[in-house]
C-alpha positions in Angstrom: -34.9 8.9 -1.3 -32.0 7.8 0.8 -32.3 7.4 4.8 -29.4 8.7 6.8 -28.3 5.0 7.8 -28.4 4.3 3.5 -26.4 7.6 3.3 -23.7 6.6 5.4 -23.6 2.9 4.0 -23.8 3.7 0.8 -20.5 6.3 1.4 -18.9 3.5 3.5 -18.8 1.4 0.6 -17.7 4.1 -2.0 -14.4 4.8 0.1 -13.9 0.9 0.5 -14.5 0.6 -3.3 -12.2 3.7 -4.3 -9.7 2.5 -1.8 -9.2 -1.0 -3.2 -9.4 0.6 -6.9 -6.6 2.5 -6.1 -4.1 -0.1 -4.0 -5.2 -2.2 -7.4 -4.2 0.2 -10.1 -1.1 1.7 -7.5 0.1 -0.6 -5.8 1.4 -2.2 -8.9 2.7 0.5 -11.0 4.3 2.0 -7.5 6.3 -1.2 -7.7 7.8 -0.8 -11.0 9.0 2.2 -10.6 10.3 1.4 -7.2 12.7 -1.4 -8.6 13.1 0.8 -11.9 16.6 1.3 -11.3 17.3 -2.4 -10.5 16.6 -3.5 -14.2 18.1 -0.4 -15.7 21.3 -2.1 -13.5 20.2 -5.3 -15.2 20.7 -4.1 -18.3 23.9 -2.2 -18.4 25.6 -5.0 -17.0 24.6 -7.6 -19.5 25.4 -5.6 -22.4 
């Protein structure tokens, strides 16, 4: 059985975990479709 000072570590380390998961998997994808249009640029003027 979980304490209340377990409780609220173990939940303090489930929103650091799930935040870091998501900057990881986000942060990433947010990027490329940030600068998206760039390389579509890119490509229009090299053909």
């Amino acid at each position: 059985m979980f304490t209340k000072i377990n409780l609220i570590l173990v939940l303090k380390e489930t929103v650091i975990g799930l935040t870091i998961f998501s900057f990881t998997i986000l942060g990433p994808s947010g990027w490329i479709l940030d600068n998206l249009e760039n390389y579509k640029k890119k490509d229009a003027a090299e053909s």
